[in-house]
TORKOL-4160 file (C-alpha; in steps of 0.2 Angstrom, whole numbers, padded with zeros to 4 digits, m for minus):
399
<pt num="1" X="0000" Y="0000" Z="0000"/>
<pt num="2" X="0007" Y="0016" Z="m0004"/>
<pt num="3" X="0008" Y="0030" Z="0008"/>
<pt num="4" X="0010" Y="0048" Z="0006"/>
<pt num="5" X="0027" Y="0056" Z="0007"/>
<pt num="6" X="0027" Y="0072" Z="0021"/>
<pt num="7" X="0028" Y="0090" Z="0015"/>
<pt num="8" X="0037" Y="0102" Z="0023"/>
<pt num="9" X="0029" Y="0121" Z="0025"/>
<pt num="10" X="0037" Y="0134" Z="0031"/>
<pt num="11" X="0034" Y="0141" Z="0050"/>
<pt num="12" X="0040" Y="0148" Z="0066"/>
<pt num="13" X="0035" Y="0142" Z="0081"/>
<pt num="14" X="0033" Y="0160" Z="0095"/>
<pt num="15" X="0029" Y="0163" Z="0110"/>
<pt num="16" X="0019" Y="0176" Z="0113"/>
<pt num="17" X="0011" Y="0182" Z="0130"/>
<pt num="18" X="0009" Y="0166" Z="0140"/>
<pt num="19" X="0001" Y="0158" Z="0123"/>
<pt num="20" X="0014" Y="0149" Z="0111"/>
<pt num="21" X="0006" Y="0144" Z="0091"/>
<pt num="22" X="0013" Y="0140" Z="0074"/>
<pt num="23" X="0015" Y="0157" Z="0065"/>
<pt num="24" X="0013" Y="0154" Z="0045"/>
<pt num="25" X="0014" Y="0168" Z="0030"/>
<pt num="26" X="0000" Y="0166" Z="0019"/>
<pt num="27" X="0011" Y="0164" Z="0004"/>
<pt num="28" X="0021" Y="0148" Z="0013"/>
<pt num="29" X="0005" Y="0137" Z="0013"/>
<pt num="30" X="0000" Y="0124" Z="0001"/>
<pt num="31" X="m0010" Y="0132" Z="m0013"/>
<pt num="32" X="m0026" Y="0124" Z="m0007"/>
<pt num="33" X="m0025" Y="0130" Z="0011"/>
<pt num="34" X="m0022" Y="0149" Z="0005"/>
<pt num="35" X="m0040" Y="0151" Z="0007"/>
<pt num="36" X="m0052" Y="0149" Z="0021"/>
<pt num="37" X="m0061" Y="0129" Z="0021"/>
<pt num="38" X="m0058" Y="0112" Z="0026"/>
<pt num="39" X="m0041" Y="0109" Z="0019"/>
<pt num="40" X="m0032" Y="0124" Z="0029"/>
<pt num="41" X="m0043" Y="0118" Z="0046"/>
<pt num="42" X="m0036" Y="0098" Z="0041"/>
<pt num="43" X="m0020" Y="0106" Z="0038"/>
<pt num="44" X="m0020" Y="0115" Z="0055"/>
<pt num="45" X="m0026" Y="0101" Z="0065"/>
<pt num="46" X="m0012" Y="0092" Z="0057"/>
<pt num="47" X="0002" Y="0102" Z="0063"/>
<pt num="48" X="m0006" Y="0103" Z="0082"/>
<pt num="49" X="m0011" Y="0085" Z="0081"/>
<pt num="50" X="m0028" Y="0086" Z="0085"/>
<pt num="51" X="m0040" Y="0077" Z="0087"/>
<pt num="52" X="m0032" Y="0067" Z="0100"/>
<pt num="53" X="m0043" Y="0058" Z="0112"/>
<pt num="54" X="m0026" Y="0056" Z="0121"/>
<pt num="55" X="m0026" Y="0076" Z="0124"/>
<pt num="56" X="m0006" Y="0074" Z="0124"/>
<pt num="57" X="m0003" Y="0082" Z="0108"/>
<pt num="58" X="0012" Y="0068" Z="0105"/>
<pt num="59" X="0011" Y="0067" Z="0086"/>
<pt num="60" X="0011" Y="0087" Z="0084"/>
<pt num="61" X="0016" Y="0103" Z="0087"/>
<pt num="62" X="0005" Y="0107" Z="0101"/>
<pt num="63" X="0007" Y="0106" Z="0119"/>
<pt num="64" X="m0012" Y="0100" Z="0123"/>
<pt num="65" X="m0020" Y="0116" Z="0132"/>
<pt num="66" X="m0029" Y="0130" Z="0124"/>
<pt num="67" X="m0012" Y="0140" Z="0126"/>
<pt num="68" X="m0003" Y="0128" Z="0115"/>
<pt num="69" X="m0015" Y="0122" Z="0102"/>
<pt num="70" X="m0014" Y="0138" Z="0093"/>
<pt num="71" X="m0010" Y="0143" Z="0073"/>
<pt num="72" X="m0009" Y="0161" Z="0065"/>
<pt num="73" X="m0008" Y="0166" Z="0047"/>
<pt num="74" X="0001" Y="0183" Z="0043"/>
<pt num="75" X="m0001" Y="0194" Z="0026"/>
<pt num="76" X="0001" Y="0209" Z="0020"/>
<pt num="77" X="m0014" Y="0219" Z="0023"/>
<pt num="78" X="m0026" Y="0219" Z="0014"/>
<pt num="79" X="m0035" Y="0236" Z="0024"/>
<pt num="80" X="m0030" Y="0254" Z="0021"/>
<pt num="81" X="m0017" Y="0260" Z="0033"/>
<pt num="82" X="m0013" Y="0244" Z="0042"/>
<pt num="83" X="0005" Y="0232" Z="0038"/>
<pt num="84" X="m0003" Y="0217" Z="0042"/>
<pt num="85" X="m0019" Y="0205" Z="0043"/>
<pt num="86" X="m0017" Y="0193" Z="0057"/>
<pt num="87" X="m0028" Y="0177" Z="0056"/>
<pt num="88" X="m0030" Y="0168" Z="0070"/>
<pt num="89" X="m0035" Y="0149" Z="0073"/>
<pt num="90" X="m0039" Y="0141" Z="0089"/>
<pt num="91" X="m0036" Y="0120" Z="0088"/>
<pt num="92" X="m0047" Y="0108" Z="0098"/>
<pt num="93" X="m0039" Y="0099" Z="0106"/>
<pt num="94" X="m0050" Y="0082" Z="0106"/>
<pt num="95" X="m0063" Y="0086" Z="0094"/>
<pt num="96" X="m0059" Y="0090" Z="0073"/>
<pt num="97" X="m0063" Y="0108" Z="0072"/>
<pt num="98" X="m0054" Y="0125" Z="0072"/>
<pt num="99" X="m0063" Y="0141" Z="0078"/>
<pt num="100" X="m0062" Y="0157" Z="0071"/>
<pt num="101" X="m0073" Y="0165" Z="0082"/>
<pt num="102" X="m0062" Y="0175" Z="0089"/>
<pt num="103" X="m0045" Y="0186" Z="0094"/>
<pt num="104" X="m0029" Y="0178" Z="0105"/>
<pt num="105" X="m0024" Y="0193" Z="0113"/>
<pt num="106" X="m0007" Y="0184" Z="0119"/>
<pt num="107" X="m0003" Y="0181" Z="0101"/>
<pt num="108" X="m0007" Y="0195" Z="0097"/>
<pt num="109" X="0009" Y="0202" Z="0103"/>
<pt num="110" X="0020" Y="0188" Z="0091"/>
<pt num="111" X="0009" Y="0195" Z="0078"/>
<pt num="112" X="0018" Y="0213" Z="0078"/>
<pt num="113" X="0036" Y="0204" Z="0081"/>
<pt num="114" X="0033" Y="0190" Z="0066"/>
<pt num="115" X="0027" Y="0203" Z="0054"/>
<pt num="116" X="0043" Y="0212" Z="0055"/>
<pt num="117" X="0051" Y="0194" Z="0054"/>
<pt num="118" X="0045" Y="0188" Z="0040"/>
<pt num="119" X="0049" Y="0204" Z="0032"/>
<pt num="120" X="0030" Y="0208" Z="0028"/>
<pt num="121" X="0030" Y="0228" Z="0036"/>
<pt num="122" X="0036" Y="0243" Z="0025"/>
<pt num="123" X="0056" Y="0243" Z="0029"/>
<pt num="124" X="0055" Y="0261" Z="0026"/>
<pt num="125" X="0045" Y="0262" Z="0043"/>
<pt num="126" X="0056" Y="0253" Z="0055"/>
<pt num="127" X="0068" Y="0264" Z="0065"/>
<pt num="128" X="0086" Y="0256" Z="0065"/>
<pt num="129" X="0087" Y="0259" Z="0083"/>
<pt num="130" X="0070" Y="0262" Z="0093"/>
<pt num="131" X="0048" Y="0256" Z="0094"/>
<pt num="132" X="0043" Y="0249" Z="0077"/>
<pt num="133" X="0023" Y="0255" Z="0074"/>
<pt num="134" X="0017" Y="0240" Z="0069"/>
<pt num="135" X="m0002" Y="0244" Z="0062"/>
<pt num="136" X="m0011" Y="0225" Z="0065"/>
<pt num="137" X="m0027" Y="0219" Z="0056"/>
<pt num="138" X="m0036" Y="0208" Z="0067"/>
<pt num="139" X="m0046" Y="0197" Z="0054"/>
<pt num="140" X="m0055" Y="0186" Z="0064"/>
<pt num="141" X="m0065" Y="0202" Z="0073"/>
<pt num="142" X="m0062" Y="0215" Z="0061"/>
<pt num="143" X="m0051" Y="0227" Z="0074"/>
<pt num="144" X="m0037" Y="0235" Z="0074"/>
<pt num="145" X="m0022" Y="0231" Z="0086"/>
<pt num="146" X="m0006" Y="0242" Z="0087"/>
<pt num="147" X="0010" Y="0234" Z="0093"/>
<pt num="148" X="0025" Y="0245" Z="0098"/>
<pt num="149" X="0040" Y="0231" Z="0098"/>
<pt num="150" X="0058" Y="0237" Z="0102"/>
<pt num="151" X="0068" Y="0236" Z="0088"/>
<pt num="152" X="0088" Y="0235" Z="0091"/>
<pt num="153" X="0101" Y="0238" Z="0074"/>
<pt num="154" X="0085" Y="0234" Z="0062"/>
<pt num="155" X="0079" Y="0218" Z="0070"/>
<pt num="156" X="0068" Y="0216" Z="0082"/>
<pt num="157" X="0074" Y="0215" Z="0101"/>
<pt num="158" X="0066" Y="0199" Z="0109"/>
<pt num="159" X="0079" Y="0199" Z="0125"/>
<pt num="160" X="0075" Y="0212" Z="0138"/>
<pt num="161" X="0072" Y="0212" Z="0157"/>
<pt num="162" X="0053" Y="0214" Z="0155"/>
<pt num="163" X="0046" Y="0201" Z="0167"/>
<pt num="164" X="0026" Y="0195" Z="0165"/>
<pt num="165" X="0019" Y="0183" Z="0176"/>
<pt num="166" X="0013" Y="0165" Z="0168"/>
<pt num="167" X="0033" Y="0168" Z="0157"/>
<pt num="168" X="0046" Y="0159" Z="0167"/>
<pt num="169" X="0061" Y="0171" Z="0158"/>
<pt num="170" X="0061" Y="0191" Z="0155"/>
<pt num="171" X="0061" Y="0198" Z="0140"/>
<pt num="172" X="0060" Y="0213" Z="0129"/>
<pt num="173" X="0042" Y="0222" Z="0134"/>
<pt num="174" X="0030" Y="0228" Z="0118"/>
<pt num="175" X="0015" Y="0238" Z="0123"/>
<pt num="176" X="m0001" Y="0234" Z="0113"/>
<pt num="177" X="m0015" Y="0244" Z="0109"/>
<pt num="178" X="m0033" Y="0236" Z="0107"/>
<pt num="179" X="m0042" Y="0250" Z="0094"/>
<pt num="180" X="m0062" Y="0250" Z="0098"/>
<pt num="181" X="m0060" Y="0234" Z="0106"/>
<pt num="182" X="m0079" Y="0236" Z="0111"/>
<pt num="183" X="m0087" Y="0227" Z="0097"/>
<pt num="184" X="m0083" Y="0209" Z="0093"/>
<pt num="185" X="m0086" Y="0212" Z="0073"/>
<pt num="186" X="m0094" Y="0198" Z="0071"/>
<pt num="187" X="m0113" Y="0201" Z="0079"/>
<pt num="188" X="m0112" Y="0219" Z="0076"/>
<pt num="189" X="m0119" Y="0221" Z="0095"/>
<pt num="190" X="m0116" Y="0233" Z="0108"/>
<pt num="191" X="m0102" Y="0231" Z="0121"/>
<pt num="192" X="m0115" Y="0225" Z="0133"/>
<pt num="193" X="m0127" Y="0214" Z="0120"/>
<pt num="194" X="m0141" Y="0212" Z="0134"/>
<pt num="195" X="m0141" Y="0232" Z="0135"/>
<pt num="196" X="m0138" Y="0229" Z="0155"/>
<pt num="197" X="m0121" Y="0229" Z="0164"/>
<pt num="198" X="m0129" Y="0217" Z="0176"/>
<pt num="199" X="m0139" Y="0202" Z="0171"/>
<pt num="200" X="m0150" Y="0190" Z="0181"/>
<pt num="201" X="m0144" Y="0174" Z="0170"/>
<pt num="202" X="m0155" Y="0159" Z="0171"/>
<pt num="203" X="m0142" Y="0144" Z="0170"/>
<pt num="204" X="m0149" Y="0125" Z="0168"/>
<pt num="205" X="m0145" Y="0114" Z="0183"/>
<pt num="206" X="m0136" Y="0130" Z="0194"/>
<pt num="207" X="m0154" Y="0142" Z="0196"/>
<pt num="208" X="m0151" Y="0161" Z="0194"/>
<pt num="209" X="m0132" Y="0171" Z="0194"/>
<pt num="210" X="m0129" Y="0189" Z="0193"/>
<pt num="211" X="m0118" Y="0189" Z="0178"/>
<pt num="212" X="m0110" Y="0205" Z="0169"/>
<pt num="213" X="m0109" Y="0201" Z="0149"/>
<pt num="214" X="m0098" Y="0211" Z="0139"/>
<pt num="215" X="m0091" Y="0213" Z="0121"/>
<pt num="216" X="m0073" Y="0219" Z="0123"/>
<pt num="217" X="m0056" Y="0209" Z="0117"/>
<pt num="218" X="m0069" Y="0195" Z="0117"/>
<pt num="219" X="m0086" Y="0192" Z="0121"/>
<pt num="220" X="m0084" Y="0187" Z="0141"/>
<pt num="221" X="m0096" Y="0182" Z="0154"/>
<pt num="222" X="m0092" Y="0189" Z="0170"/>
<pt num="223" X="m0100" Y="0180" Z="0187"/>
<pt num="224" X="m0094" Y="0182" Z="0206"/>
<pt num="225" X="m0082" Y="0169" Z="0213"/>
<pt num="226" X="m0095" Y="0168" Z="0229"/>
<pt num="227" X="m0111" Y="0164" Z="0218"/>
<pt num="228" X="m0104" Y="0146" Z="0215"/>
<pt num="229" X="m0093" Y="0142" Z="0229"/>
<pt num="230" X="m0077" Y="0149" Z="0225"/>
<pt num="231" X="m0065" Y="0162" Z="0233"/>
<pt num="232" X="m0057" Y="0166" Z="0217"/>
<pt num="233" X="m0037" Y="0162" Z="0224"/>
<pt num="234" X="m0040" Y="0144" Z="0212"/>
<pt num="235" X="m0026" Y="0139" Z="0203"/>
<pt num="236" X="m0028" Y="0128" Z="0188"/>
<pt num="237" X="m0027" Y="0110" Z="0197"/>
<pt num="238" X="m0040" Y="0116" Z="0209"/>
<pt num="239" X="m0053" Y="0120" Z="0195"/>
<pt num="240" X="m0046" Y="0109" Z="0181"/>
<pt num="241" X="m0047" Y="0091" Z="0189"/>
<pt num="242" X="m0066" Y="0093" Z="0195"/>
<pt num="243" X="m0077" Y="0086" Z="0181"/>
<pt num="244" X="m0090" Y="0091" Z="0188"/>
<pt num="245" X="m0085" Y="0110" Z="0191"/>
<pt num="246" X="m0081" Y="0112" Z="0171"/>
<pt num="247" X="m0096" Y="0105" Z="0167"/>
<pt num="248" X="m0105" Y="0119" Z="0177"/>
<pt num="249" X="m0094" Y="0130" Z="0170"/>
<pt num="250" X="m0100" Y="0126" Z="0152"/>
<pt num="251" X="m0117" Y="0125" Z="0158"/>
<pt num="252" X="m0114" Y="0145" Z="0162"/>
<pt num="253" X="m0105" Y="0147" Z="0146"/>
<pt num="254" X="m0118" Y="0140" Z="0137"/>
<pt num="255" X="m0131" Y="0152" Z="0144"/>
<pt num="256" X="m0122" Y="0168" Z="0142"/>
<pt num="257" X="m0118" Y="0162" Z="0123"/>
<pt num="258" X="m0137" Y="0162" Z="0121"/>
<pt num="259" X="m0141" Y="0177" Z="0129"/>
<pt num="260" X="m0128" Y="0188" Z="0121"/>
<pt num="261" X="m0134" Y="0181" Z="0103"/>
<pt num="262" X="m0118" Y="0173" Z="0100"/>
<pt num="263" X="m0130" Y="0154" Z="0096"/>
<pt num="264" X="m0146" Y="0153" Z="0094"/>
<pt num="265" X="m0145" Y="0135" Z="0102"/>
<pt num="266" X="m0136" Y="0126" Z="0114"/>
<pt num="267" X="m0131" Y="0112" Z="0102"/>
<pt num="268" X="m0119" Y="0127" Z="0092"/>
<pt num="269" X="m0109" Y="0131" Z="0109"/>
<pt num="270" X="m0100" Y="0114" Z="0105"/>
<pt num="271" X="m0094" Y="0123" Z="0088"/>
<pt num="272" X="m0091" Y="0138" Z="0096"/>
<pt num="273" X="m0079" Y="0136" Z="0111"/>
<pt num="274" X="m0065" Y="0150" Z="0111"/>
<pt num="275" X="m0079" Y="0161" Z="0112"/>
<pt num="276" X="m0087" Y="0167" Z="0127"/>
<pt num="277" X="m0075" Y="0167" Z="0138"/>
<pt num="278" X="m0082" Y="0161" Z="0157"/>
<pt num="279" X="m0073" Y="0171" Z="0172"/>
<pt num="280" X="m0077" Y="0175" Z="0190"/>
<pt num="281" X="m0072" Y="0189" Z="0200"/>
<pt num="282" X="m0068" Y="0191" Z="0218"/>
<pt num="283" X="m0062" Y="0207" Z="0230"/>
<pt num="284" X="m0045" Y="0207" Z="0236"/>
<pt num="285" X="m0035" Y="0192" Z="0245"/>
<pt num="286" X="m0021" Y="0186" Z="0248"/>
<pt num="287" X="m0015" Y="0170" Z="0239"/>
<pt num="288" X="m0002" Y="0160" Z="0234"/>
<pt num="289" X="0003" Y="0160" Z="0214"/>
<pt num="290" X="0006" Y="0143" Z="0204"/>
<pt num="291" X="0023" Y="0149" Z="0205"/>
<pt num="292" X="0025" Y="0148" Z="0226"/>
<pt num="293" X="0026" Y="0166" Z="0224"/>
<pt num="294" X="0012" Y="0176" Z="0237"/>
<pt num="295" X="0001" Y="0189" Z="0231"/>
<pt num="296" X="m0003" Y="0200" Z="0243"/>
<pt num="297" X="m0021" Y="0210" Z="0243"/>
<pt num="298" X="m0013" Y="0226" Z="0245"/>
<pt num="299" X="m0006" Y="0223" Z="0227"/>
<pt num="300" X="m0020" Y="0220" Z="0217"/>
<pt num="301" X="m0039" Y="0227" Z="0212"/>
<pt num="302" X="m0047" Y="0212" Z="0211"/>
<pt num="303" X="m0044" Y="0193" Z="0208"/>
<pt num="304" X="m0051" Y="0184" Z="0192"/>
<pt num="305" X="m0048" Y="0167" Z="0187"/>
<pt num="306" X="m0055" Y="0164" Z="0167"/>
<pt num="307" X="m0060" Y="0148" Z="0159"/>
<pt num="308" X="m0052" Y="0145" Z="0139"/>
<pt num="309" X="m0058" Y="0132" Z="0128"/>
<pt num="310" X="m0066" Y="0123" Z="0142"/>
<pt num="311" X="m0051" Y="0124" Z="0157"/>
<pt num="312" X="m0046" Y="0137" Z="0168"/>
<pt num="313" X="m0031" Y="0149" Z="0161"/>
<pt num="314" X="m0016" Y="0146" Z="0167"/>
<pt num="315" X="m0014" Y="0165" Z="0169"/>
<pt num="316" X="m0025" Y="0177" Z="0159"/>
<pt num="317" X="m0028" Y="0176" Z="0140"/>
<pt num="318" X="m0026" Y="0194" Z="0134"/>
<pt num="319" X="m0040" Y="0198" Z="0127"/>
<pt num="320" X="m0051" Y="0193" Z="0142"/>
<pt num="321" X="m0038" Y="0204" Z="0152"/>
<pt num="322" X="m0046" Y="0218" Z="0141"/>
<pt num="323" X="m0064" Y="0212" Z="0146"/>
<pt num="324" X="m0056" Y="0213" Z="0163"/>
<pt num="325" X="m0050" Y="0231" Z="0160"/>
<pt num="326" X="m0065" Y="0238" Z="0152"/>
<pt num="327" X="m0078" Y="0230" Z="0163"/>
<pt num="328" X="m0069" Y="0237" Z="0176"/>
<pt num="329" X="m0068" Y="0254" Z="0171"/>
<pt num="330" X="m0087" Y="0255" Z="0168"/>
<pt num="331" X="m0095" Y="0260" Z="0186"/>
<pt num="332" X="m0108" Y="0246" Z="0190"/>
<pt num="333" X="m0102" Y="0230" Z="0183"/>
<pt num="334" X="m0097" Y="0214" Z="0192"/>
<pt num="335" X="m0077" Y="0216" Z="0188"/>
<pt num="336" X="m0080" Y="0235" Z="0193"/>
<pt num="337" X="m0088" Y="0231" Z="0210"/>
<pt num="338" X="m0077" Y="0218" Z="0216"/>
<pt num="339" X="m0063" Y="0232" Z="0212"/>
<pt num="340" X="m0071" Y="0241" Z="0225"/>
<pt num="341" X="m0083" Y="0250" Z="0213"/>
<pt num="342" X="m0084" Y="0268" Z="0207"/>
<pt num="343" X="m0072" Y="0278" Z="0193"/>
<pt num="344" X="m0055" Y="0271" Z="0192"/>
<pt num="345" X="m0043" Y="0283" Z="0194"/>
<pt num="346" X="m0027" Y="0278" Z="0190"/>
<pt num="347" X="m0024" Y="0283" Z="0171"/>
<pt num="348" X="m0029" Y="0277" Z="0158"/>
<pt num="349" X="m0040" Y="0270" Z="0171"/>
<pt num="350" X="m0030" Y="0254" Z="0174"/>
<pt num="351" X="m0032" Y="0240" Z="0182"/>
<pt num="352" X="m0023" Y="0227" Z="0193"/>
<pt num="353" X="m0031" Y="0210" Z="0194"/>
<pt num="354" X="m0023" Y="0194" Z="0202"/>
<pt num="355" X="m0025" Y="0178" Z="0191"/>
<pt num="356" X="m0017" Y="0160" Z="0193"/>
<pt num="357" X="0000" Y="0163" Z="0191"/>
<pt num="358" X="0004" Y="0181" Z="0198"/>
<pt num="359" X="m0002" Y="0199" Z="0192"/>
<pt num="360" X="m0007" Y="0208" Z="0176"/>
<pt num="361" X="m0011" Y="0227" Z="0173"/>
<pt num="362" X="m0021" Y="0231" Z="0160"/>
<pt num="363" X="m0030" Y="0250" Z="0156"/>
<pt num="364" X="m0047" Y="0255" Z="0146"/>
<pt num="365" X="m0052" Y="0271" Z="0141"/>
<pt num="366" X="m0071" Y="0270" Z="0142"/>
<pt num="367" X="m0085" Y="0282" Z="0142"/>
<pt num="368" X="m0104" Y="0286" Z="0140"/>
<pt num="369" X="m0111" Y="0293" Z="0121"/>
<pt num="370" X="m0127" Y="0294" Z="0121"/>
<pt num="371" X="m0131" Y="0285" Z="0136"/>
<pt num="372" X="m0121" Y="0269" Z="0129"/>
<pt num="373" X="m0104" Y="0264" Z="0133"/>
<pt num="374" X="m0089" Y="0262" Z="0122"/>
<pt num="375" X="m0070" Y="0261" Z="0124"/>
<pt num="376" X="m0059" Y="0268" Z="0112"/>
<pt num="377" X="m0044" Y="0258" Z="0118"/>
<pt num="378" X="m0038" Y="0247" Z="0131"/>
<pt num="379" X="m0017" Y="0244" Z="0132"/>
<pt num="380" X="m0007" Y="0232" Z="0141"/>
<pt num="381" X="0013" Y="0225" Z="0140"/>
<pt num="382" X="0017" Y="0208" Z="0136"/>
<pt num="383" X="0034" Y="0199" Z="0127"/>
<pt num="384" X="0037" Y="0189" Z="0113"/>
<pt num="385" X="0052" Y="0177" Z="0108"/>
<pt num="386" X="0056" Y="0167" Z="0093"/>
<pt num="387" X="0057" Y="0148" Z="0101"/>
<pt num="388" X="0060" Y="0139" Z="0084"/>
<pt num="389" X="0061" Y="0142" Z="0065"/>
<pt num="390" X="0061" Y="0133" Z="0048"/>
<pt num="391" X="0048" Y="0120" Z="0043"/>
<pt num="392" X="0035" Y="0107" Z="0050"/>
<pt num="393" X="0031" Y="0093" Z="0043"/>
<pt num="394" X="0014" Y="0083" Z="0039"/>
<pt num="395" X="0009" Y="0070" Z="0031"/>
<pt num="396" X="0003" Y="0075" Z="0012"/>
<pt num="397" X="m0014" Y="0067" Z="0012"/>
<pt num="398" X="m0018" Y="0075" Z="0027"/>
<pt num="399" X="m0026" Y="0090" Z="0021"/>
């Protein structure tokens, strides 16, 4: 029986933020994966090695969480005054599907290093010595993302003393900018869908929770740690080895889906699992970090722990920290209240939440037109690093 030979695609493989994916250009994939459909989400699963009902990612490139199983496509952009369209994928890890559904935040920081990489930004518009503008396209939602990264004799400097909890090494900071981030794109909705920045929501086999939903970074749905027997100080093995706790916690997932319009019936959510997020919020407490290190409840706002592509984050995916952010700057919310309620006054209105792993600050600029809410931009600092370049390999019939 003959077997199909392997072909090798170009790639690099970056960490970026506390996620890590396979960055592609556009132009390196197989003709037939160029365009969006079955042969590029084959192709993708291929290279992650999903499905695998093992959920070890052995026979593939990724490392068997939702901040592993990751792909990213990069071209020039295709929108005035941007250098780049980033397309993100997020793998399942044991069922055959990608979701497009939404942004990686964490990536999203790779995605202004890789452009200038893979030589797809303008080399009239990098400094030889400084901060690159690099003007990102964020496909999947339709937003704009601007990522300062350091550049250092006209590369880009990945090696710094920038230190971001969930990262075990430092390296060089690049500040990100999240445009408009109010608006997923995709539903056209408000940044609060239910037109309330408080919710009774109605979830089967739990009864009724205060819930805050919001479209910002990434549709979220925001409940309080106390409501269903937590204290919010989790850490992933806490959360992660209860069946029964992530079942509840798609149970609420499912429910905020519904009734922010992102399905129309539960059986969807199953397609649709990057997006909502799930995450509960809790004041102030001490705790002790996954890493041994102790947070202390004079340095933080608040404490939220977030649930991605079914488990809880082992630190916080970027684009819920923008949720997080924007929520919290809007007086009234769930995040706001367990912030201790009120204006935030630090500019631009930042935040500081504790999540599993240690600390993250995160600002939103938000305000009231015409009695609606919006945020113009919601910023944060995260690293990136190059981990490993060249080619993967998959079988040829595999997509």
């Amino acid at each position: 029986m003959a077997h199909a030979p392997q072909v090798k695609i170009p790639a690099t493989y970056i960490r970026g933020g506390t996620s890590k994916g396979v960055f592609f250009r556009l132009q390196d994939l197989p003709a037939s994966c160029q365009q969006p459909g079955a042969a590029r989400d084959k192709l993708f699963m291929r290279v992650i090695g999903s499905p695998d009902p093992y959920a070890a990612h052995i026979d593939g490139m990724g490392g068997a969480t939702s901040s592993t199983s990751k792909c990213v496509i990069l071209s020039k952009s295709s929108v005035p005054d941007h250098d780049v369209d980033y397309l993100y994928g997020q793998v399942s890890i044991d069922k055959p599907f990608v979701d497009w559904s939404g942004n990686c935040g964490n990536l999203s920081t790779a995605a202004g290093a890789f452009a200038i990489h893979a030589g797809l930004v303008d080399p009239a518009r990098l400094p030889e010595n400084g901060v690159a503008v690099v003007r990102v396209w964020q496909a999947n939602i339709q937003k704009t993302i601007i990522a300062h990264v350091p550049v250092t004799n006209g590369q880009v400097q990945e090696t710094g003393d920038f230190e971001l909890d969930g990262v075990t090494f430092p390296a060089a900071e690049i500040v990100l900018e999240f445009m408009d981030p109010s608006d997923d794109g995709d539903e056209g909705g408000s940044m609060f869908p239910t037109g309330n920045l408080v919710d009774d929501l109605e979830v089967p086999g739990i009864g009724m929770l205060k819930a805050t939903m919001i479209t910002a970074g990434i549709p979220t749905v925001f409940v309080n740690a106390a409501d269903i027997g937590y204290t919010g100080t989790e850490l992933r093995e806490q959360i992660n080895g209860d069946a029964d706790a992530l079942k509840r916690f798609e149970a609420i997932r499912v429910a905020g889906a519904l009734r922010m319009g992102l399905i129309k019936t539960p059986e969807e959510a199953a397609t649709r699992q990057h997006t909502p997020k799930i995450a509960f919020v809790a004041p102030p407490t001490t705790y002790t970090a996954s890493s041994g290190k102790t947070i202390d409840a004079g340095e933080v706002d608040l404490l939220v722990r977030a649930l991605s592509m079914g488990k809880l984050h082992h630190a916080m995916m970027g684009t819920c920290a923008v949720a997080i952010g924007t929520a919290a700057a809007i007086p009234g919310t769930l995040v706001n209240l367990a912030a201790g309620g009120g204006e935030r006054k630090a500019a631009p209105e930042s935040v500081c939440f504790g999540h599993p792993s240690g600390t993250l600050r995160v600002g939103a600029q938000a305000s009231q037109v015409d009695g609606q809410w919006t945020v113009t931009k919601a910023i944060m600092s995260r690293s990136a690093r190059i981990l490993m370049e060249g080619w993967v390999r998959v079988p040829g019939d595999a997509f």
